[in-house]
N, C-alpha and C positions, 0 to 999 in steps of 0.2 A: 637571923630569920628574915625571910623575901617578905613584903609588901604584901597586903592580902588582894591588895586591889593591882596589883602589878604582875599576878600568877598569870594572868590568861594571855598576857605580853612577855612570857617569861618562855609559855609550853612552845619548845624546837623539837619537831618530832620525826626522825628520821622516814624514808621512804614516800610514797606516790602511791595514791591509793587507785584501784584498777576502778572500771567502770562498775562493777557489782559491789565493790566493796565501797565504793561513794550513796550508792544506792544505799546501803545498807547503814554508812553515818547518818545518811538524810532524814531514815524513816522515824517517822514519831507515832505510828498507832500501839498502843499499849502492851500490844505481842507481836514482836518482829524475828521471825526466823530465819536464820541464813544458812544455808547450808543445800547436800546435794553430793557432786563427788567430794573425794579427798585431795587436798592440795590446793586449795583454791583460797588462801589466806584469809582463812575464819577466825583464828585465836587473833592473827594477827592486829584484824579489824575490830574482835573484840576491845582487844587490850585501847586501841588508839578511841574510842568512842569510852570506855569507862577512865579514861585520860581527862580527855575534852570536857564530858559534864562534871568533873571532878573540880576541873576549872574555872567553869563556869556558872555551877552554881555552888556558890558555899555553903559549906556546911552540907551538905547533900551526903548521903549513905549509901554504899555501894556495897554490892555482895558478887563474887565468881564463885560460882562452886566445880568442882570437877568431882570425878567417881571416887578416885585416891587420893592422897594427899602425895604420892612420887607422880602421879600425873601432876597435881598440883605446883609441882614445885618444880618439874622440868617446862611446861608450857606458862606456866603465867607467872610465879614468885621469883625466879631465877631473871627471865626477862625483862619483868616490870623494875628489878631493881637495878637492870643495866641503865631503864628509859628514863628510872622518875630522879637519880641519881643527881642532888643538889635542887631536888623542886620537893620531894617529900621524903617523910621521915620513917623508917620500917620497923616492927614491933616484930621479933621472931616468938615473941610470946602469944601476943594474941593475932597474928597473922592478918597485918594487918597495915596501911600505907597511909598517915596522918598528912595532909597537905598545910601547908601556911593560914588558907583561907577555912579551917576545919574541917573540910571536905574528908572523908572516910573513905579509903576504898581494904572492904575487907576480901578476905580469901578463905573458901571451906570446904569442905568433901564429904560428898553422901554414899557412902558405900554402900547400905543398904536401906531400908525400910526404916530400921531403930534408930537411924541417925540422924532422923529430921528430929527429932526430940531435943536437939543440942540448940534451933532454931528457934522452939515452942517462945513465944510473947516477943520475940525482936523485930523490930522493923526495919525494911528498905525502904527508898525509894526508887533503888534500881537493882531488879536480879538481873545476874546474865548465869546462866547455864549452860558448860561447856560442852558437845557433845550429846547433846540435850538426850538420843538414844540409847545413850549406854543409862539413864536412869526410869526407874517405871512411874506410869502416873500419878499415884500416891505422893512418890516423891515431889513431884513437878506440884499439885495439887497445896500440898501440906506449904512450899515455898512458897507459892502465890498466896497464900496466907498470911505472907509477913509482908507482902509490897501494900504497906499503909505508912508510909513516912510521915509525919504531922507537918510537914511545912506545903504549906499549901502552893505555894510558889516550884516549888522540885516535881521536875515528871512524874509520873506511877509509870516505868515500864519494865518490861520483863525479855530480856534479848537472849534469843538461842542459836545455837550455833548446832548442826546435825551433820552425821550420813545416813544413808538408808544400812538399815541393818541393827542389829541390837534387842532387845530388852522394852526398850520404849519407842522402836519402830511403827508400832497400831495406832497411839498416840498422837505421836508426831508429824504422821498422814493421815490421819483423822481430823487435826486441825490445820494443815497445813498445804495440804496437798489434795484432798478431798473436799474439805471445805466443809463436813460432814458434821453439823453443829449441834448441842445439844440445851434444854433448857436452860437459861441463863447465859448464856456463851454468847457474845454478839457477833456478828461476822466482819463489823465494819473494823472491830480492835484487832484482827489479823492482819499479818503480810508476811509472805514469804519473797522470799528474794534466792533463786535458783546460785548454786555457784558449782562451776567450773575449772580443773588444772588450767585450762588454756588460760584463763582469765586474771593468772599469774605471772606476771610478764617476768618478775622476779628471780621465780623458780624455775621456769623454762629456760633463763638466762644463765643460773647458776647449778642448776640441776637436772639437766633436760634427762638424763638418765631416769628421773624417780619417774618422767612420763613413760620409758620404756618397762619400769615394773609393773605398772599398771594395765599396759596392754599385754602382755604377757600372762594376767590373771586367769585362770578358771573362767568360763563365759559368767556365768551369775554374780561373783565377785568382781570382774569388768563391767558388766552392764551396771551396780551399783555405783563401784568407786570412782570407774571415770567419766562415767554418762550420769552420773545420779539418777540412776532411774530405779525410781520406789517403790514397783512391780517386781525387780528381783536384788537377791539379798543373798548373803550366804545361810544356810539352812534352811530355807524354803522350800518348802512339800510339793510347789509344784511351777518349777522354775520353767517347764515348757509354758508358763499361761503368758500370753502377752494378748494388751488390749487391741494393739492393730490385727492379730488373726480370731480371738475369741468376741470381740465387741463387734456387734452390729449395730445399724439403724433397724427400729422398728419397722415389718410390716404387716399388713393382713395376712393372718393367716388361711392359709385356701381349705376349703373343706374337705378335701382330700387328704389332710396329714392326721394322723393320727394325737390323741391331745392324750398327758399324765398331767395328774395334781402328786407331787412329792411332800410329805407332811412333815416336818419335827418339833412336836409340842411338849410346852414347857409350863408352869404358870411364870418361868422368868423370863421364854421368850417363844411367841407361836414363828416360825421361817417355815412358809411353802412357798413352792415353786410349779411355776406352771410351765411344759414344756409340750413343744408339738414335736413331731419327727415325718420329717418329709417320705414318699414313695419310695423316696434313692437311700433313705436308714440315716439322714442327716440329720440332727436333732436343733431345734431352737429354743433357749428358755426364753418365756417370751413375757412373766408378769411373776412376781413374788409380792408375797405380802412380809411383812418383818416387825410384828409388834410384842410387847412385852406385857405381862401381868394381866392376862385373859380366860378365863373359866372356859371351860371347855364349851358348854352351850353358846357364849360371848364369840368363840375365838370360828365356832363355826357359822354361826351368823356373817362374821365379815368375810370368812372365806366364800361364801355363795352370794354377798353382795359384789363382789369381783366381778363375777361369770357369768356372761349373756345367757340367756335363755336358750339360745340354740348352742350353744356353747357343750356340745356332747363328751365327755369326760370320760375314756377309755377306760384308764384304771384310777385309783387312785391309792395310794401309796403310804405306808406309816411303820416307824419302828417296833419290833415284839414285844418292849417293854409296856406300850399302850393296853396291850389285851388283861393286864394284872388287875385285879381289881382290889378296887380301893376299900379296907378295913372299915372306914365311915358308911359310906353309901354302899359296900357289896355290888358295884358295878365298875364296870372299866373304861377308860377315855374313851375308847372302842365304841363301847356300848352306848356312852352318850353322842359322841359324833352320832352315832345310827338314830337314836333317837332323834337328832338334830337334821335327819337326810341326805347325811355324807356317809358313807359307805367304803371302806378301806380293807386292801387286802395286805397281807405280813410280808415284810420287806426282808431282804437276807440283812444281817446285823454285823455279818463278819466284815471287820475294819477292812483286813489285808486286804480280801478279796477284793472287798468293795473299792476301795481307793485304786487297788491293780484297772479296775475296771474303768473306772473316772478316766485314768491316767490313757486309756486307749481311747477314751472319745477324747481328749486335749491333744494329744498327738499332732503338731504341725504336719501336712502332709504337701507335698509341691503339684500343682494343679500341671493341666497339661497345657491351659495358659499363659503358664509362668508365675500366675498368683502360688499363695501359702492360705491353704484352709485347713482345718479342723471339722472329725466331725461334729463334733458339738460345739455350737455359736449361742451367746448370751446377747440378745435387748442391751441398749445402754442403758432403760430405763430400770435397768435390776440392780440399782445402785449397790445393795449390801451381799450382793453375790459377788458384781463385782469388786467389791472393796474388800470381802474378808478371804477371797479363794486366794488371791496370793500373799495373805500376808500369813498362814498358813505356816507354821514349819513343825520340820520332825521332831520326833518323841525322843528323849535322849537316851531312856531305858530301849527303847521298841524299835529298832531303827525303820520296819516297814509301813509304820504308824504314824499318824499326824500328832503333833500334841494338843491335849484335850484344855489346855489353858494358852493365854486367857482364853475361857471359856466364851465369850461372848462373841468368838470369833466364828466359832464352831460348826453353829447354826445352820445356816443356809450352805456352807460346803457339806455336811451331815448327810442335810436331805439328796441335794444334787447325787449324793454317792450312794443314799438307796435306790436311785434310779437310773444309775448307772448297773448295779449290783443285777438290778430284776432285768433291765431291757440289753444287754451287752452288745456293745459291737457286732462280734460275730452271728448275731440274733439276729438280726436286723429285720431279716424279711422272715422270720416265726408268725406261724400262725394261732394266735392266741386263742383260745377257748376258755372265757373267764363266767360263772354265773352272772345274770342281772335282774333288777329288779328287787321284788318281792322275795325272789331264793335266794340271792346274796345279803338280803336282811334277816332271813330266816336263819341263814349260818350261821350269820355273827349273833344273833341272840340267843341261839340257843346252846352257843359255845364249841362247836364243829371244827371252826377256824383256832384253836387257841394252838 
């Protein structure tokens, strides 16, 4: 048996780590993500960092998990027992890597939801999670549950390794790539660290081939794999969106453009969207609101707190389901917006259609400048419009359909596509004739509109 105090003059560890993957030994904030394309020696730098603290501090507890346990056993058991071979000792019972200095490095696999239950009361002080998108939040959640080690002295941290694409895609650029934090979450315990094939010196050395199957790929599956870019993914509903042609800078809107409020109200989540549409039929969303757990008289209060006074609101816009009224009260969200001085007319509901229609205002189109525009341009400041239209993907029963989960996704692309659905492209220049006033409240209350 080696010296426990001679381990960390003991570890000989094959290879040169690249500039991203020294970044990624380096970092110590409590959640470090590395990932981006494929290829870019992520397991790798895994393995060689749950090494190093295995080393360094004893007694320290370590966890890898993968989705499978044949993933499991091809990228990290299989390996690690080429590396640790005469420095630790290997359990095929309890999957698991004993060092001299007591250090622990275990190995697990969450296939699904019911498998975090195998974890329920153990503690880390280091999870790494491989591939972190192939598992859903729940999972990732229920892990971070065990990073309580008792030695006060051993890190608390939790290291991921990613691609864009997967199961736990929304997640994983929600906290990583957006930066899009939620109560409790602090933003200072993230870092991501972008990676790269190029930034494989190794693999381009000895595999330069795997770079020609990547270029080769499907455009959305290239723009993932080897750009890591987290705007497109494979199954994604609407792979034309990219932020350099749909994102704008804000600006004044000119009083000449015609202005919608798009509604989809929820008491789990209110997403409107405000859009103007220029003389020329070019549309801009230009302000969304996106709040959760608001009563309908509540949820219109803050919608007219948005919107200047002069701020003339052409139509505004909400799903058929609003018009049902409710078993308790015998009235309908409808009806209380109106009561409240928002006034909405019935949106078409049909997905196909509607999403057909989105799809023709996203359309990249080559300018006679040379630029690439869209008709329809989003504000940067429409954070949740931006963040949830591309992560969006198809229905697996429906193929012309978005999927309706995760739900929380849904929202703000929903509404965008009833207002795609009413004003269509080829509309553009229609000349609307809608009630106002006092006759468009008299409709809706008296039930006209249902």
């Amino acid at each position: 048996m080696k010296s426990k105090n001679s381990l960390k003059h003991m570890i000989k560890l094959s290879g040169k780590p690249s500039k991203r993957q020294m970044e990624f030994l380096k970092a110590t904030t409590k959640y470090v993500a590395y990932g981006g394309a494929r290829g870019g020696g992520k397991s790798w730098a895994l393995r060689r960092k749950c090494i190093l603290l295995a080393a360094k501090y004893p007694g320290i507890r370590i966890l890898i998990v993968r989705r499978t346990l044949q993933e499991l056993r091809e990228n990290h058991t299989l390996p690690l027992k080429r590396e640790l071979e005469g420095l630790a000792t290997y359990s095929s019972e309890e999957k698991a890597f004993y060092f001299p200095n007591s250090s622990r490095l275990k190995l697990g696999y969450l296939a699904d939801d019911g498998d975090v239950n195998q974890y329920q009361g153990q503690e880390y002080d280091i999870i790494c999670m491989d591939e972190a998108t192939q598992f859903t939040f729940f999972q990732f959640t229920c892990l971070n549950a065990c990073l309580r080690g008792g030695n006060p002295k051993h890190p608390k941290r939790f290291y991921l390794t990613c691609n864009p694409g997967g199961v736990g895609h929304a997640w994983v650029k929600r906290l990583f790539i957006d930066r899009n934090y939620r109560n409790g979450e602090n933003p200072d315990e993230y870092t991501f660290i972008p990676a790269k094939v190029y930034d494989n010196d190794f693999l381009m050395k000895t595999n330069p081939g795997y770079l020609h199957q990547l270029e080769s790929l499907p455009d959305d599956l290239r723009r993932a794999w080897l750009y890591g870019e987290w705007d497109a993914f494979a199954g994604q509903f609407f792979p034309e969106f990219s932020r350099q042609v749909h994102v704008v800078k804000p600006f004044k809107i000119p009083q000449n453009y015609t202005r919608y409020y798009v509604n989809d109200y929820g008491l789990d989540m209110l997403a409107g969207l405000w859009i103007a549409v220029s003389p020329q039929g070019r549309a801009f969303v230009y302000r969304e609101i996106y709040k959760p757990n608001l009563i309908v008289s509540e949820a219109a209060k803050q919608i007219k707190a948005l919107e200047s006074d002069d701020e003339e609101i052409f139509v505004r816009l909400a799903p058929p389901d609003l018009w049902g009224r409710s078993k308790d009260s015998g009235k309908s969200v409808i009806e209380i917006f109106a009561e409240n001085g928002l006034y909405f007319c019935k949106a078409d509901s049909d997905r196909r259609q509607g999403w057909m229609a989105l799809r023709e205002w996203l359309k990249p189109e080559k300018q006679a400048d040379g630029t690439v525009q869209a008709k329809l341009a989003i504000f940067e400041n429409c954070h949740n419009l931006i963040r949830t239209l591309p992560l969006l993907q198809y229905d697996r029963k429906v193929p012309d359909d978005a999927a309706k989960e995760p739900h929380e996704l849904t929202h703000a692309p929903d509404a965008l596509r009833y207002f795609a659905a009413w004003r269509t492209v080829e509309s553009e220049s229609s000349n609307y004739s809608l009630p106002q006033g006092n006759e468009i409240t008299s409709d809706y209350l008296s039930g006209l509109w249902n």
